[in-house]
C-alpha positions in Angstrom: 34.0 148.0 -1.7 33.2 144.4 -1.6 31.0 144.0 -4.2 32.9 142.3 -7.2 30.1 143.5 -9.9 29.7 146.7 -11.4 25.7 147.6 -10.7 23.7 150.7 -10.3 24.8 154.3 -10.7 28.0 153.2 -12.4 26.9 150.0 -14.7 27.1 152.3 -17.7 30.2 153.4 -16.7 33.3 153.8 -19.3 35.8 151.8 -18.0 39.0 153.7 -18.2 41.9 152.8 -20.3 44.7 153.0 -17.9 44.5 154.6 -14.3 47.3 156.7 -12.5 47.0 156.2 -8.5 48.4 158.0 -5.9 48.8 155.8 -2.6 48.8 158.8 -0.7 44.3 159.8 -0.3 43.0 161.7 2.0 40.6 159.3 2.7 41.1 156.0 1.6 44.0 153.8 1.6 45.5 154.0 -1.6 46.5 150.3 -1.3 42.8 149.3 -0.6 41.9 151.4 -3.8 44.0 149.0 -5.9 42.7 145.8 -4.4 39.4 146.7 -5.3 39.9 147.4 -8.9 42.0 144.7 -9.4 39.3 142.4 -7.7 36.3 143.6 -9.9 35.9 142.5 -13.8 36.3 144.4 -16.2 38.7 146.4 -14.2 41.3 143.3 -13.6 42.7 144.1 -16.8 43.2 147.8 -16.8 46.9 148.8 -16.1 47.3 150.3 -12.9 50.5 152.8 -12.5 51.2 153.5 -8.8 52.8 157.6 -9.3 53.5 158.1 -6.0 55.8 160.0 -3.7 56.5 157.3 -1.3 59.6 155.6 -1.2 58.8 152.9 1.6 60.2 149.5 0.0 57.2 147.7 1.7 54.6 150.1 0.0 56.2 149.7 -3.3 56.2 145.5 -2.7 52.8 145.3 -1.7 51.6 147.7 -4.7 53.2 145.1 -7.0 51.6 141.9 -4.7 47.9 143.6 -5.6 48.7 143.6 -9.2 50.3 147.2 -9.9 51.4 147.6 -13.2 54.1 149.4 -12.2 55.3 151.6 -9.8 56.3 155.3 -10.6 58.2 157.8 -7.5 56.6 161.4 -8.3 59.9 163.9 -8.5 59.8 167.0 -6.9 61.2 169.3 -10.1 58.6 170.2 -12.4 60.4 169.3 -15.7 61.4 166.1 -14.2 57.5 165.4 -13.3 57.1 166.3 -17.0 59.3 164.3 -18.5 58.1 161.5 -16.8 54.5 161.9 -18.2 55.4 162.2 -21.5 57.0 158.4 -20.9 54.3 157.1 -19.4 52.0 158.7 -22.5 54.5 157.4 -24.6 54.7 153.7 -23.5 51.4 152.9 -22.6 49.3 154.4 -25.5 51.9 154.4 -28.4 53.7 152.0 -27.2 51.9 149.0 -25.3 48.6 147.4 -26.7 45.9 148.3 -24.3 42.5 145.9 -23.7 39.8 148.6 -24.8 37.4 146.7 -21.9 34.1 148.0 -23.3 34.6 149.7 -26.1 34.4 149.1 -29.8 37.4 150.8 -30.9 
């Protein structure tokens, strides 16, 4: 994950609008995840919500130090969990002005 350009398979790529990640991978750390994208152009400027169960105080701080966008604790009721997608729909593409990176829109 060092390289800071996007080449290859994935230069084509469409760079997503907004990305929900889990700090919790089976086989990556999530936090690593996070300092990549926000180390590689375009993807600096796509938001990045941390939706995680964790609620470790250090985790949450050091999501925010690698440039989060902010950080969301997954509840375990189902209608709760709902509700909580339909804000984060809500805010960030009726509400907030995304950067389309890419994309003629």
């Amino acid at each position: 994950m060092a390289n800071n350009n996007i080449d290859g398979a994935h230069e084509h790529a469409t760079i997503p609008d907004l990305i929900l990640l889990d700090l919790n991978l089976p086989r990556v750390d999530g936090l690593e995840v996070l300092r990549h994208l926000k180390s590689r152009s375009p993807m600096k400027v796509v938001p990045v919500i941390v939706f995680s169960t964790t609620q470790n105080q250090q985790h949450i701080r050091a999501a925010y130090e690698h440039m989060a966008s902010c950080f969301i604790s997954k509840p375990r009721d189902f209608d709760a969990y709902a509700r909580i997608c339909n804000s984060i729909n809500t805010f960030w593409f009726k509400t907030a002005t995304l950067a389309h990176v890419g994309t003629q829109r």
